[in-house]
mmJSON file of the N, C-alpha and C atoms, coordinates in Angstrom:
{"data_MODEL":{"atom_site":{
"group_PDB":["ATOM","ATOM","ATOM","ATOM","ATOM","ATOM","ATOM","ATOM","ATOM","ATOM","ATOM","ATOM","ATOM","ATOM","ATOM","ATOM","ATOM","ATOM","ATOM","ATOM","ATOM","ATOM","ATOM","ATOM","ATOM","ATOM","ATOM","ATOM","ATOM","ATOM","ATOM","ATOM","ATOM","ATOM","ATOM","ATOM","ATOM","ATOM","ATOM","ATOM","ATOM","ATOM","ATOM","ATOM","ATOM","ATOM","ATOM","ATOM","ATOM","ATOM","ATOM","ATOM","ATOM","ATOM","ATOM","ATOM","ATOM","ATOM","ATOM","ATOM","ATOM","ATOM","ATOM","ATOM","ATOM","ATOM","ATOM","ATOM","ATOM","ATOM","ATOM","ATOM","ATOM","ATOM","ATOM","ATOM","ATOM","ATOM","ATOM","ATOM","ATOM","ATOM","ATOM","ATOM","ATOM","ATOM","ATOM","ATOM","ATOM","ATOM","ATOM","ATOM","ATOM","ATOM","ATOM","ATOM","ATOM","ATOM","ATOM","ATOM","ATOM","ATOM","ATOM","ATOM","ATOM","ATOM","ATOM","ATOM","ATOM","ATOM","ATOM","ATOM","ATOM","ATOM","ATOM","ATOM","ATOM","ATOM","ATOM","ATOM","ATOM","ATOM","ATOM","ATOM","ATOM","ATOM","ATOM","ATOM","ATOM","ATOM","ATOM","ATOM","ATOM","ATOM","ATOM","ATOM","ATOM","ATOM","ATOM","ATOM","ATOM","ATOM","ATOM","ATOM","ATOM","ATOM","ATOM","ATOM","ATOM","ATOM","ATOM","ATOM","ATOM","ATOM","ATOM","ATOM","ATOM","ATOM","ATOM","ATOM","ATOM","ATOM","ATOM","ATOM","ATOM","ATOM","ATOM","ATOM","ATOM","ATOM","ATOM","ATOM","ATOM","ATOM","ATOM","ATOM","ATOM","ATOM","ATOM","ATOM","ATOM","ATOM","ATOM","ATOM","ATOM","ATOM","ATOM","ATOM","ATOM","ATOM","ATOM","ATOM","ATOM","ATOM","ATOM","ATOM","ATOM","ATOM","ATOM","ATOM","ATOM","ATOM","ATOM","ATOM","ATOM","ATOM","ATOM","ATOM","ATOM","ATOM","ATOM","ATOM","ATOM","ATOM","ATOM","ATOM","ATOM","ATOM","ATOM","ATOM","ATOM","ATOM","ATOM","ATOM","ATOM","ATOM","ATOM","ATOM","ATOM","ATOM","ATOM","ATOM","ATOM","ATOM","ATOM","ATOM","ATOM"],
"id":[1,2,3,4,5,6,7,8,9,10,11,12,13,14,15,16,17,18,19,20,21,22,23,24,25,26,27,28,29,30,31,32,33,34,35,36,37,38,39,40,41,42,43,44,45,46,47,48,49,50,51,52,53,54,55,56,57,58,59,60,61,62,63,64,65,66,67,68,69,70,71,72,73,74,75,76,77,78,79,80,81,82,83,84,85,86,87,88,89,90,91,92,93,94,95,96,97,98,99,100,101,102,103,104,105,106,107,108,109,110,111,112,113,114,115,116,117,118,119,120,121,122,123,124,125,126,127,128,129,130,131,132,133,134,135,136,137,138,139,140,141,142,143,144,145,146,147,148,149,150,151,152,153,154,155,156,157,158,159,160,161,162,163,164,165,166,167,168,169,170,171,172,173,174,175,176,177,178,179,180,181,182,183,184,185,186,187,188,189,190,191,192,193,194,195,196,197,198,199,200,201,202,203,204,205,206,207,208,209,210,211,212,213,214,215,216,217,218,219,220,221,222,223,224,225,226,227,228,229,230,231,232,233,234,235,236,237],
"type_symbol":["N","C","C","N","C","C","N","C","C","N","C","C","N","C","C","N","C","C","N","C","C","N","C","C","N","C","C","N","C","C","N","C","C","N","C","C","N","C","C","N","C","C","N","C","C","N","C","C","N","C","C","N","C","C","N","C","C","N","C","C","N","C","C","N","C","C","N","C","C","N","C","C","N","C","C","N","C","C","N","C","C","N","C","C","N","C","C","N","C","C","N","C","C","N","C","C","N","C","C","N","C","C","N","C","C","N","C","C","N","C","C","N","C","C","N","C","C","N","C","C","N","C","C","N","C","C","N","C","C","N","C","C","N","C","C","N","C","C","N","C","C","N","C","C","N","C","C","N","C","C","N","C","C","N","C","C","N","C","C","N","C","C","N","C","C","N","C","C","N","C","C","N","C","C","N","C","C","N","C","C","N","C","C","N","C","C","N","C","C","N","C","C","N","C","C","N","C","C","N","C","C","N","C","C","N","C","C","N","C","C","N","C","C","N","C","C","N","C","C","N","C","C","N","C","C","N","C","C","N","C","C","N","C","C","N","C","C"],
"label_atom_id":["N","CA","C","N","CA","C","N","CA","C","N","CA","C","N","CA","C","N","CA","C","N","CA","C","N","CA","C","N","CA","C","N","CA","C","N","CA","C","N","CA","C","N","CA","C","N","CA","C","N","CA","C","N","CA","C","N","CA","C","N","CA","C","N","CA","C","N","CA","C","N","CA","C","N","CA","C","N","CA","C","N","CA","C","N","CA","C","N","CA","C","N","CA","C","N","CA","C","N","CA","C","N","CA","C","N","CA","C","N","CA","C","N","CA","C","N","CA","C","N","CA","C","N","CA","C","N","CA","C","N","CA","C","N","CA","C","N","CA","C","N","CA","C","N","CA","C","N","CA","C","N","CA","C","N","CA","C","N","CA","C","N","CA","C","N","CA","C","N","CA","C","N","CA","C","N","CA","C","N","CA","C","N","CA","C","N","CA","C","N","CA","C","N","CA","C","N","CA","C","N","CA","C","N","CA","C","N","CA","C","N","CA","C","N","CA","C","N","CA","C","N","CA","C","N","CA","C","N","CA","C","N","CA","C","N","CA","C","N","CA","C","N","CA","C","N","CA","C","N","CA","C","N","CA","C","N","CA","C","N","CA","C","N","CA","C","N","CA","C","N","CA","C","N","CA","C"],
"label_alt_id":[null,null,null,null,null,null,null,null,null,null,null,null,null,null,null,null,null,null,null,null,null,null,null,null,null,null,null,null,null,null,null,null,null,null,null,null,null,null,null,null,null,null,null,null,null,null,null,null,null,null,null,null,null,null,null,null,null,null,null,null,null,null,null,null,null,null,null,null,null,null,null,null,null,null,null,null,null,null,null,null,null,null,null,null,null,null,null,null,null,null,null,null,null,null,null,null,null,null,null,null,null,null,null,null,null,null,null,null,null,null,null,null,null,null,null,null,null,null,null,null,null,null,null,null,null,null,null,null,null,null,null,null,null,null,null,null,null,null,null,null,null,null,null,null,null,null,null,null,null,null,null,null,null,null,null,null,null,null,null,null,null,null,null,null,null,null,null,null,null,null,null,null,null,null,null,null,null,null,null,null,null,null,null,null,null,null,null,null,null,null,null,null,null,null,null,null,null,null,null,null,null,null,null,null,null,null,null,null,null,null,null,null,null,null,null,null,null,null,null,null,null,null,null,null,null,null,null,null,null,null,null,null,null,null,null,null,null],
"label_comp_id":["UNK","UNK","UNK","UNK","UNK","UNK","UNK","UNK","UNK","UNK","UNK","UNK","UNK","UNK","UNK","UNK","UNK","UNK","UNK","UNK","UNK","UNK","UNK","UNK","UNK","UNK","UNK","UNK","UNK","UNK","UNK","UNK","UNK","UNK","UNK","UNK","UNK","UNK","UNK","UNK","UNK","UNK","UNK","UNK","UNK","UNK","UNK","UNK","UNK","UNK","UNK","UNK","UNK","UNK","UNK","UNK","UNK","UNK","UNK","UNK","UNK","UNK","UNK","UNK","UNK","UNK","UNK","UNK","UNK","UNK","UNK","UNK","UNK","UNK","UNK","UNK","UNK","UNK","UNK","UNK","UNK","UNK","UNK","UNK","UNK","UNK","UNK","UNK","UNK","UNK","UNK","UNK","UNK","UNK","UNK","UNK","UNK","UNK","UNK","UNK","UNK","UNK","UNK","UNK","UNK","UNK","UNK","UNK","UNK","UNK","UNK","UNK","UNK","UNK","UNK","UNK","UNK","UNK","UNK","UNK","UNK","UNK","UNK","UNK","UNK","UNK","UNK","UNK","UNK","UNK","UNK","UNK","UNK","UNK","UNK","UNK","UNK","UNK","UNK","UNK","UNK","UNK","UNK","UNK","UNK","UNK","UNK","UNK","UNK","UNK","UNK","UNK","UNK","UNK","UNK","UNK","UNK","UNK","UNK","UNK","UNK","UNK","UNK","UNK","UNK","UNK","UNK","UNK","UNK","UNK","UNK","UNK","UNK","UNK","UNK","UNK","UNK","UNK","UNK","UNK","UNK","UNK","UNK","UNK","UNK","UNK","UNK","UNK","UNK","UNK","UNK","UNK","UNK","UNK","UNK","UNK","UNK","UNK","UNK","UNK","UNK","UNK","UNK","UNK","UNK","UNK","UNK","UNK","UNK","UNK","UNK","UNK","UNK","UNK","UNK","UNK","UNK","UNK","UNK","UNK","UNK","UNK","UNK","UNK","UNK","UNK","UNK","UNK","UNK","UNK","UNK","UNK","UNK","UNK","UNK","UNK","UNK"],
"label_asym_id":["A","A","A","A","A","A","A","A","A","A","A","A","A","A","A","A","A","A","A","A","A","A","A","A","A","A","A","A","A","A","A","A","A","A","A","A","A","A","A","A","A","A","A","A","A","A","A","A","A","A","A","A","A","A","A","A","A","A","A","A","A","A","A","A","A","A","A","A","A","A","A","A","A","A","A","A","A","A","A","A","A","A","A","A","A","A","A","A","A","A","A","A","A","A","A","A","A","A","A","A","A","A","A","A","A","A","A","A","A","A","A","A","A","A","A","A","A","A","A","A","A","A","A","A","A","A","A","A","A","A","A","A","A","A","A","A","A","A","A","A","A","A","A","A","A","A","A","A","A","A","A","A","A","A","A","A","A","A","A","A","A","A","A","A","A","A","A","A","A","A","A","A","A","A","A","A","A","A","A","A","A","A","A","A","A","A","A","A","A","A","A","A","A","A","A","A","A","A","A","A","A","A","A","A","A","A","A","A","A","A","A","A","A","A","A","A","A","A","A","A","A","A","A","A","A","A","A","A","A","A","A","A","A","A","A","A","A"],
"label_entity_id":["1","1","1","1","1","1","1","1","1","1","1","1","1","1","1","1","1","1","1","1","1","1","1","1","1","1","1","1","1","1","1","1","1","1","1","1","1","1","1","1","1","1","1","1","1","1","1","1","1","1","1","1","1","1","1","1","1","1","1","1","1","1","1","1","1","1","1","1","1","1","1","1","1","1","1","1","1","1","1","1","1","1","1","1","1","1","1","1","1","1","1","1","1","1","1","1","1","1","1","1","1","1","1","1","1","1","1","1","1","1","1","1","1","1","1","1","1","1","1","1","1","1","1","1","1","1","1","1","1","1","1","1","1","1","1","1","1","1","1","1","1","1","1","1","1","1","1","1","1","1","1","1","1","1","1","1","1","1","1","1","1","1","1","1","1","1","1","1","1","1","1","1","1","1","1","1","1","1","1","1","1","1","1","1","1","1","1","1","1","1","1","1","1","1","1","1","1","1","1","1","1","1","1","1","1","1","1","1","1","1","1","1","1","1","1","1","1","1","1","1","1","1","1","1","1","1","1","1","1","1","1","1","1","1","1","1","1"],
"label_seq_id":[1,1,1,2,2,2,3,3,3,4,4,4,5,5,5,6,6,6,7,7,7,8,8,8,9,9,9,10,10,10,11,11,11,12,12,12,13,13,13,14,14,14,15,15,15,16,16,16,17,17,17,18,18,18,19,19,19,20,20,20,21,21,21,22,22,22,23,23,23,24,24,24,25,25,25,26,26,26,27,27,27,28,28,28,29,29,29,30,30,30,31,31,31,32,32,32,33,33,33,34,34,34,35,35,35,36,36,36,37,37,37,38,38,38,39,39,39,40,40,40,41,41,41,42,42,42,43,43,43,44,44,44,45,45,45,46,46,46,47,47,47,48,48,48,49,49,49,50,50,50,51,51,51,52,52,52,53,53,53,54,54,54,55,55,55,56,56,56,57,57,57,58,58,58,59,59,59,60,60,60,61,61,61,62,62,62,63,63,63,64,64,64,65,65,65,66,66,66,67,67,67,68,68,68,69,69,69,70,70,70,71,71,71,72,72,72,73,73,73,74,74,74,75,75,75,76,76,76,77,77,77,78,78,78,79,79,79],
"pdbx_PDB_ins_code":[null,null,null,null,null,null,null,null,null,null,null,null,null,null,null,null,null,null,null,null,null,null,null,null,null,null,null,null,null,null,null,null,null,null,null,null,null,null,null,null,null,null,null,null,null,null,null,null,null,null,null,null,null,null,null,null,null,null,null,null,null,null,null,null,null,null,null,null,null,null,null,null,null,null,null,null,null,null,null,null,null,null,null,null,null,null,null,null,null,null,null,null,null,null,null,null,null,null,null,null,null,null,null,null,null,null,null,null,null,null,null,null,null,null,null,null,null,null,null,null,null,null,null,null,null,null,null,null,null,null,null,null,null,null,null,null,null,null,null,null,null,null,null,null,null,null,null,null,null,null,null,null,null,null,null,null,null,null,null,null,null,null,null,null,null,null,null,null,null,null,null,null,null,null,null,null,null,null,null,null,null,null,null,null,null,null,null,null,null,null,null,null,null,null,null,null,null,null,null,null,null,null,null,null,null,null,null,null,null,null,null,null,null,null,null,null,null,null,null,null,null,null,null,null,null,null,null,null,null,null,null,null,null,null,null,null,null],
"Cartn_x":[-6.351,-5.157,-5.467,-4.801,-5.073,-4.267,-2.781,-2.602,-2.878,-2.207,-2.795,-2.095,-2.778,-2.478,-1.321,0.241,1.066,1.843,2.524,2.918,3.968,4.896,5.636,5.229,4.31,3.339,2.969,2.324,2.223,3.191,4.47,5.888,6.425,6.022,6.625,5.744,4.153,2.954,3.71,3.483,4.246,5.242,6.471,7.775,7.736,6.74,6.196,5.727,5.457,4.124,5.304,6.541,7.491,8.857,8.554,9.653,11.173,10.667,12.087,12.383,13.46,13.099,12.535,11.935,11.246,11.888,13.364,14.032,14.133,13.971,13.782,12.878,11.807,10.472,10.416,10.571,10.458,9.228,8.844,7.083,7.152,7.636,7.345,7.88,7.952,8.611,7.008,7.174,5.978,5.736,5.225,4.569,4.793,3.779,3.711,5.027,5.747,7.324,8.109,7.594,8.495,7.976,6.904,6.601,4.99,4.452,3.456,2.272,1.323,0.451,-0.943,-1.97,-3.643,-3.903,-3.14,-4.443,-3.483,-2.285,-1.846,-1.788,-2.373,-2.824,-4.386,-4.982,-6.486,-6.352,-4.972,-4.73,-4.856,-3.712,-3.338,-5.011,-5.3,-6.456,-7.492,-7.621,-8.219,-7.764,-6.408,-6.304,-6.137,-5.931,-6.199,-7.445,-8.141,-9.599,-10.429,-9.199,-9.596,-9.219,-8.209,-7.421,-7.881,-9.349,-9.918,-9.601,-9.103,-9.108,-10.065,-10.876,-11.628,-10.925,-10.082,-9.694,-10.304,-9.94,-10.354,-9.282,-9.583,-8.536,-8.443,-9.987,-9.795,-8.921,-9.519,-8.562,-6.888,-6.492,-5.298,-4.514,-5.085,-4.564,-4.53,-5.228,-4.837,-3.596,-3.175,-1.161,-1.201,-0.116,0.609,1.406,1.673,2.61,2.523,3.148,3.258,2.893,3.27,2.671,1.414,0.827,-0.636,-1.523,-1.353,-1.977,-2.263,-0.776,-0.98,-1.613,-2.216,-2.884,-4.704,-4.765,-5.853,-6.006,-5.23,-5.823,-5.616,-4.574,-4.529,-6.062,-6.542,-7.727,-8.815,-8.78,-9.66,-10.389,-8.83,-8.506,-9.22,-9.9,-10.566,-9.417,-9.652,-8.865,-8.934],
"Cartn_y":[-2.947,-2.106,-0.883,-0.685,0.631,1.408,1.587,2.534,3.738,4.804,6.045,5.147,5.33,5.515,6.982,6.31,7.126,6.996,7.747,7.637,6.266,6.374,5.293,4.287,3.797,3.089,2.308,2.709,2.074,1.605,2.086,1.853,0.787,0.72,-0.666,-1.734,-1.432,-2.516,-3.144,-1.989,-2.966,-3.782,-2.917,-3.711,-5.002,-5.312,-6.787,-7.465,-7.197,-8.016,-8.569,-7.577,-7.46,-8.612,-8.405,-8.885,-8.171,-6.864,-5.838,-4.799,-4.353,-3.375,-1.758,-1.281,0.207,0.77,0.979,2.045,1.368,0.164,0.069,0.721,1.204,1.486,2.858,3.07,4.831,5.285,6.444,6.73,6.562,6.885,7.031,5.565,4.213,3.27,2.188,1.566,0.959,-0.614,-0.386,-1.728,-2.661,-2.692,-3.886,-4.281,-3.187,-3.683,-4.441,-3.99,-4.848,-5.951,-6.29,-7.729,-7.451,-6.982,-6.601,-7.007,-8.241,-8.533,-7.938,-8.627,-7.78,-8.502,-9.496,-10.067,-9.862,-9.207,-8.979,-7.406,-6.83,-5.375,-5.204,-6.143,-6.13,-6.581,-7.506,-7.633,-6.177,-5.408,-3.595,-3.105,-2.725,-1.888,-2.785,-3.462,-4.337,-3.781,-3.726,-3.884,-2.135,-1.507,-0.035,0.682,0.026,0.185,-0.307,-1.141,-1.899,-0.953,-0.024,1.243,2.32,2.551,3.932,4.482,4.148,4.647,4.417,4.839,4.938,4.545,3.625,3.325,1.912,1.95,1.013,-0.155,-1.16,-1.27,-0.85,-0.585,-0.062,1.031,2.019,3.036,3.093,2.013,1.862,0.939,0.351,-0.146,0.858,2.306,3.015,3.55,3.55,4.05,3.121,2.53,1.121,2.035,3.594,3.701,4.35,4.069,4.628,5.966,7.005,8.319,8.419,7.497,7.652,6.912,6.161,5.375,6.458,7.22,7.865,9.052,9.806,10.916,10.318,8.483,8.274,8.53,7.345,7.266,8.306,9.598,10.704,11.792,12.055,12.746,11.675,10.392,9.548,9.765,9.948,9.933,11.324,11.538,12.121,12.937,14.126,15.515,15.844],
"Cartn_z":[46.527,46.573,47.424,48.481,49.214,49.4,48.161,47.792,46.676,46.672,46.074,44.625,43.506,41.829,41.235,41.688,41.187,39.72,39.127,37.597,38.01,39.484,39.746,40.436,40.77,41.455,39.792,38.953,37.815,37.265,37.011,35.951,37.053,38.531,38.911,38.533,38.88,38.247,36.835,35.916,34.875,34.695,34.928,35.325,35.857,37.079,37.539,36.682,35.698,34.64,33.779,33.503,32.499,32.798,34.263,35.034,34.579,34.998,34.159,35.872,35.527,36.789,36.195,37.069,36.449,36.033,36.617,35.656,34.195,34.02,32.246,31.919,32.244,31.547,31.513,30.263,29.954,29.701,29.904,29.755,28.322,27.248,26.09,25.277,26.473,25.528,24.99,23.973,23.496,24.555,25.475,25.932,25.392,24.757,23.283,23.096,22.529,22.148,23.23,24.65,25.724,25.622,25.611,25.911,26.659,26.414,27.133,26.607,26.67,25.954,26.265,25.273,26.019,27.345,27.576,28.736,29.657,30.187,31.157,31.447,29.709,29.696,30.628,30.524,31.177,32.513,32.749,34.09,34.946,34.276,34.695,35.135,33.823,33.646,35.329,35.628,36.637,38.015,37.918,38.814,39.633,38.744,38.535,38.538,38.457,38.456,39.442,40.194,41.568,42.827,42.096,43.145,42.515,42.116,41.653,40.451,39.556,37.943,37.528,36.557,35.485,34.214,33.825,32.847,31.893,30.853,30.389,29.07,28.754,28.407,26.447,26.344,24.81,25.023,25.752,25.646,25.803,26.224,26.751,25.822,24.661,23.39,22.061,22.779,21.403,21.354,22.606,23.078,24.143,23.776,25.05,25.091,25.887,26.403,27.8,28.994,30.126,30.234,29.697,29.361,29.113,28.004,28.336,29.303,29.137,30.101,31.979,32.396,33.507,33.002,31.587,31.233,31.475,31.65,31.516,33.186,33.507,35.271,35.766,35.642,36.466,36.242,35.132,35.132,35.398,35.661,36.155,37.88,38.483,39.726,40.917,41.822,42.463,42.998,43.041,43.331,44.547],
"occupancy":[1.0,1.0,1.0,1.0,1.0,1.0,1.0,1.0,1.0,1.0,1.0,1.0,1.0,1.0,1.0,1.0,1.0,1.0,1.0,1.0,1.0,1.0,1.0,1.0,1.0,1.0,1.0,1.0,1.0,1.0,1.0,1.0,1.0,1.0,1.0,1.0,1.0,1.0,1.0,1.0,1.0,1.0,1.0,1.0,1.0,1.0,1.0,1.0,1.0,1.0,1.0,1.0,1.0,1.0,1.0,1.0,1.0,1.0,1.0,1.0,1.0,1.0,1.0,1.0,1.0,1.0,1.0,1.0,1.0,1.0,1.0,1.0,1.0,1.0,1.0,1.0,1.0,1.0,1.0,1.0,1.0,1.0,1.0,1.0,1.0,1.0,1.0,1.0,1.0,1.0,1.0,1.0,1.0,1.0,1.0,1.0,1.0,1.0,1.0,1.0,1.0,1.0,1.0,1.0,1.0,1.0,1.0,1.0,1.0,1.0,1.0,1.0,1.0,1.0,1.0,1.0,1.0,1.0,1.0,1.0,1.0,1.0,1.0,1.0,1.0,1.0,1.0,1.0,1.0,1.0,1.0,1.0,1.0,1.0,1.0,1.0,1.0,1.0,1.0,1.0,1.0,1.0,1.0,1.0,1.0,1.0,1.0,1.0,1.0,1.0,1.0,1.0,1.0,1.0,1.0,1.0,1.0,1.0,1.0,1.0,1.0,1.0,1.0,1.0,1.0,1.0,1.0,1.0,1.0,1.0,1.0,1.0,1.0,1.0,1.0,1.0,1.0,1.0,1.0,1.0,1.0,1.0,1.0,1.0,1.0,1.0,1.0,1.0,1.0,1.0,1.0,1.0,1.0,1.0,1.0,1.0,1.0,1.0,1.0,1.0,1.0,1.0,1.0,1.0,1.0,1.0,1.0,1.0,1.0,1.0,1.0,1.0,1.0,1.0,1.0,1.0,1.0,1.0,1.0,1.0,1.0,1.0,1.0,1.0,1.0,1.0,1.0,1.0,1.0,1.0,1.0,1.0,1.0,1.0,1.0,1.0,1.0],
"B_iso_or_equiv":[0.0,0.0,0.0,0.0,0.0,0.0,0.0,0.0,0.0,0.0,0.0,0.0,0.0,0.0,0.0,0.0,0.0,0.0,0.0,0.0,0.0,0.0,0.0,0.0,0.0,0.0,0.0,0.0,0.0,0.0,0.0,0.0,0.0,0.0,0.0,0.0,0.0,0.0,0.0,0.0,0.0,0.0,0.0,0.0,0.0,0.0,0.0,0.0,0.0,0.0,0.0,0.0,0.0,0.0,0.0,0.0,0.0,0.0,0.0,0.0,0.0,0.0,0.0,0.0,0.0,0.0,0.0,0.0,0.0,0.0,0.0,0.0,0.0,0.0,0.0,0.0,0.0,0.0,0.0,0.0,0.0,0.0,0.0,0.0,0.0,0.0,0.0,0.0,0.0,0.0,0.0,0.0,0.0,0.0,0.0,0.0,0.0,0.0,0.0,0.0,0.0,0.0,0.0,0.0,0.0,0.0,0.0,0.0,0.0,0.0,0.0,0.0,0.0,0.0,0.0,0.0,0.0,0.0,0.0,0.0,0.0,0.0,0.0,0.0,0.0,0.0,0.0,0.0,0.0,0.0,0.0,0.0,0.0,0.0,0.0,0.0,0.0,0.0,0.0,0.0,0.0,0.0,0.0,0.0,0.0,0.0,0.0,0.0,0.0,0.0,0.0,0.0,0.0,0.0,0.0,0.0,0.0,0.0,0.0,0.0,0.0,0.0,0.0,0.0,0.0,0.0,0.0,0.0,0.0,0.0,0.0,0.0,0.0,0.0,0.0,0.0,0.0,0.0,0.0,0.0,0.0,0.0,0.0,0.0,0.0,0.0,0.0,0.0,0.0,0.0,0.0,0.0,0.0,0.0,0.0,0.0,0.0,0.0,0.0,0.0,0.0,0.0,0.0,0.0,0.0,0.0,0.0,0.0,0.0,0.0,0.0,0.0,0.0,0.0,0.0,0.0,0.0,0.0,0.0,0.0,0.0,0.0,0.0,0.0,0.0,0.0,0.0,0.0,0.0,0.0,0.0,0.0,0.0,0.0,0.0,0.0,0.0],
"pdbx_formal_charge":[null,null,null,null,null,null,null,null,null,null,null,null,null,null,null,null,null,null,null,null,null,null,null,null,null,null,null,null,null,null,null,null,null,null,null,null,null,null,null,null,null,null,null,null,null,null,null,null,null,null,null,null,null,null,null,null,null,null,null,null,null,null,null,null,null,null,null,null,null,null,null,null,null,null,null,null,null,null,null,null,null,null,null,null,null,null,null,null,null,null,null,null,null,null,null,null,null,null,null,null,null,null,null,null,null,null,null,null,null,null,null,null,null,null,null,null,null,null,null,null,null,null,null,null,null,null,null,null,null,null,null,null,null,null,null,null,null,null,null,null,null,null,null,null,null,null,null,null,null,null,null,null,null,null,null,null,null,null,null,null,null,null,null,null,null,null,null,null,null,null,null,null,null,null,null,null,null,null,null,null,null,null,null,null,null,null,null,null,null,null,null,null,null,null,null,null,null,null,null,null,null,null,null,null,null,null,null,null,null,null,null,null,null,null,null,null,null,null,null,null,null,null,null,null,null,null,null,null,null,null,null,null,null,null,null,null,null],
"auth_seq_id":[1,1,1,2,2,2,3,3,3,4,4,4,5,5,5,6,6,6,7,7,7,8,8,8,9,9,9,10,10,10,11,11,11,12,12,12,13,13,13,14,14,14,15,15,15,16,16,16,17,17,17,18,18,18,19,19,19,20,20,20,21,21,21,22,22,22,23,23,23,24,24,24,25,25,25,26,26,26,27,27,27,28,28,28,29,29,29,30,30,30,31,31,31,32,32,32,33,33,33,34,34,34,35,35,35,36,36,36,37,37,37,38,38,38,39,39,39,40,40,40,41,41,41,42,42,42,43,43,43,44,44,44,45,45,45,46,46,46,47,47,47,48,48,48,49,49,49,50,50,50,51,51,51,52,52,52,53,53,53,54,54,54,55,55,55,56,56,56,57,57,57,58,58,58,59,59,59,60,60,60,61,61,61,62,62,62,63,63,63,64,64,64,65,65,65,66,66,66,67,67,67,68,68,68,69,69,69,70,70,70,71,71,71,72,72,72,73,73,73,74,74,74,75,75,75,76,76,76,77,77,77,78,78,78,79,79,79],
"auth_comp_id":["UNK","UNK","UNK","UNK","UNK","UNK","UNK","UNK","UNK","UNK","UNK","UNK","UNK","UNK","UNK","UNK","UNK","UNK","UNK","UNK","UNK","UNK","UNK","UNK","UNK","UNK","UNK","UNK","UNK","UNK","UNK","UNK","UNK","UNK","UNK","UNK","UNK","UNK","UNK","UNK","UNK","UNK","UNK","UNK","UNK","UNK","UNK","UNK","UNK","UNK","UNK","UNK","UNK","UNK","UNK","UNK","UNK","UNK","UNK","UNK","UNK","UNK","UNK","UNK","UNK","UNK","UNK","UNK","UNK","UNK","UNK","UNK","UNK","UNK","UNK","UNK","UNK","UNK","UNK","UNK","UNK","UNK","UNK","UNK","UNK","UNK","UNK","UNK","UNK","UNK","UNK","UNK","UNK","UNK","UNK","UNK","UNK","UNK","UNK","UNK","UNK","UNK","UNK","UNK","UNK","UNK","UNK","UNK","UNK","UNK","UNK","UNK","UNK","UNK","UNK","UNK","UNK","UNK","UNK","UNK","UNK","UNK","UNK","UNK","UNK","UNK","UNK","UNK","UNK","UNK","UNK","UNK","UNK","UNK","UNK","UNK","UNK","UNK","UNK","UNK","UNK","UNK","UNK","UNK","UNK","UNK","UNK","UNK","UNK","UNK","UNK","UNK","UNK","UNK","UNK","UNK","UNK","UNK","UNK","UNK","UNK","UNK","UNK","UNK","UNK","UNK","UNK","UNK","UNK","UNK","UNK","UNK","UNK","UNK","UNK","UNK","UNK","UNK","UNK","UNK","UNK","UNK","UNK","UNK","UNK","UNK","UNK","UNK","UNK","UNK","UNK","UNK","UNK","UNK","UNK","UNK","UNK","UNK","UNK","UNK","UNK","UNK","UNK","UNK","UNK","UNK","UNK","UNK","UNK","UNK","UNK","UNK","UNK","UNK","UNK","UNK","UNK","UNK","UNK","UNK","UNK","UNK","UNK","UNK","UNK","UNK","UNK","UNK","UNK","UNK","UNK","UNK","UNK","UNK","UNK","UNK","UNK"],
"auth_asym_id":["A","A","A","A","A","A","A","A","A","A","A","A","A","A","A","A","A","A","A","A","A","A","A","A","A","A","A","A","A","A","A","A","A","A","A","A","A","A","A","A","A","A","A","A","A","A","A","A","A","A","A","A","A","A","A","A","A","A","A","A","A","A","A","A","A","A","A","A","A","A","A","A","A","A","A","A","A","A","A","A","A","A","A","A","A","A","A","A","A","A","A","A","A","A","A","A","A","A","A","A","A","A","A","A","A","A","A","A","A","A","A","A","A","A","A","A","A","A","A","A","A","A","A","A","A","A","A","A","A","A","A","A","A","A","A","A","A","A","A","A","A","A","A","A","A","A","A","A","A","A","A","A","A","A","A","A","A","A","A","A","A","A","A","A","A","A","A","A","A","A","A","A","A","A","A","A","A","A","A","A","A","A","A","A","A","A","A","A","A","A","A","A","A","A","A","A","A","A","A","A","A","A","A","A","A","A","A","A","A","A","A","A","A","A","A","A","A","A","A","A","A","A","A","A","A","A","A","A","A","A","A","A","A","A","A","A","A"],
"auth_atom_id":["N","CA","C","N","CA","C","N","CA","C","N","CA","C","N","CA","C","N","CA","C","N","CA","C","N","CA","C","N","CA","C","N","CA","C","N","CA","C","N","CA","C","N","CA","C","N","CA","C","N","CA","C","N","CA","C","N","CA","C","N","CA","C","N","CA","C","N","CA","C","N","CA","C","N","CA","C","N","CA","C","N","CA","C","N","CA","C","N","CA","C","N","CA","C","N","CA","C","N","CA","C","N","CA","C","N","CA","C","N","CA","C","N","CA","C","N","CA","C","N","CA","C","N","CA","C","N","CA","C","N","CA","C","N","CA","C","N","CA","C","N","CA","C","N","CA","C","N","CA","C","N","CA","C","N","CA","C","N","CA","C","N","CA","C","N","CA","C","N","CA","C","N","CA","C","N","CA","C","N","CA","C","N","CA","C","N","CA","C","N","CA","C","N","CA","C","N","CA","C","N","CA","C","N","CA","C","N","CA","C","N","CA","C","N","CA","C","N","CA","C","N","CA","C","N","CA","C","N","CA","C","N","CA","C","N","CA","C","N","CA","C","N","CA","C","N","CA","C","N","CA","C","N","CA","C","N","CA","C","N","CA","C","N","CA","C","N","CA","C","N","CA","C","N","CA","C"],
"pdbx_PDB_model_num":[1,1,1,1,1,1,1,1,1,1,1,1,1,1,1,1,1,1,1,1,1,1,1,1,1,1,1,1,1,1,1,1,1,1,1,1,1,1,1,1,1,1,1,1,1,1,1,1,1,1,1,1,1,1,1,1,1,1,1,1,1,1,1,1,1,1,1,1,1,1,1,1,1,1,1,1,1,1,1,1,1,1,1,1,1,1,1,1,1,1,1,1,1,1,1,1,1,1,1,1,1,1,1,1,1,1,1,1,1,1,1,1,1,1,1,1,1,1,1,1,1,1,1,1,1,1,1,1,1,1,1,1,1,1,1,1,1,1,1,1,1,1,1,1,1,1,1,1,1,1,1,1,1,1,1,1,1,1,1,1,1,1,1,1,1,1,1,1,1,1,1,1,1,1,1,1,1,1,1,1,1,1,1,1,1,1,1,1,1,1,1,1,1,1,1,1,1,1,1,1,1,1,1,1,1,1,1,1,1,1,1,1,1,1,1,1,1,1,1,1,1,1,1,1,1,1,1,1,1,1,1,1,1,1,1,1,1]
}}}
């Protein structure tokens, strides 16, 4: 991936996984609750980590939500 890791750059990643369009995906909505399982959660975390995050996917099952998840990769991300 050789673009930059944005809060909307992710909410479309998901949305693809979801097959929803982004404006469904609210930062504070539960993943999980959309349809969002672990192994297409470890897909994310992969592929985010393939575009410079430091994330992981334990951390990213203690809140399935868009809000956190960009509190992980944004302080992950080189300044």
């Amino acid at each position: 991936m050789n673009t930059a890791i944005t809060l909307e750059s992710m909410r479309a990643d998901i949305a693809r996984m979801l097959h929803e369009d982004p404006v469904d995906i609210a930062d504070d909505d539960n993943l999980m609750d959309l349809g969002l399982d672990s192994m297409r959660t470890m897909t994310l975390a992969s592929r985010w980590r393939d575009a410079g995050a430091a994330i992981e996917f334990s951390e990213m099952a203690l809140n399935a939500t868009l809000q956190h998840w960009w509190s992980l990769v944004r302080l992950s991300l080189p300044r």
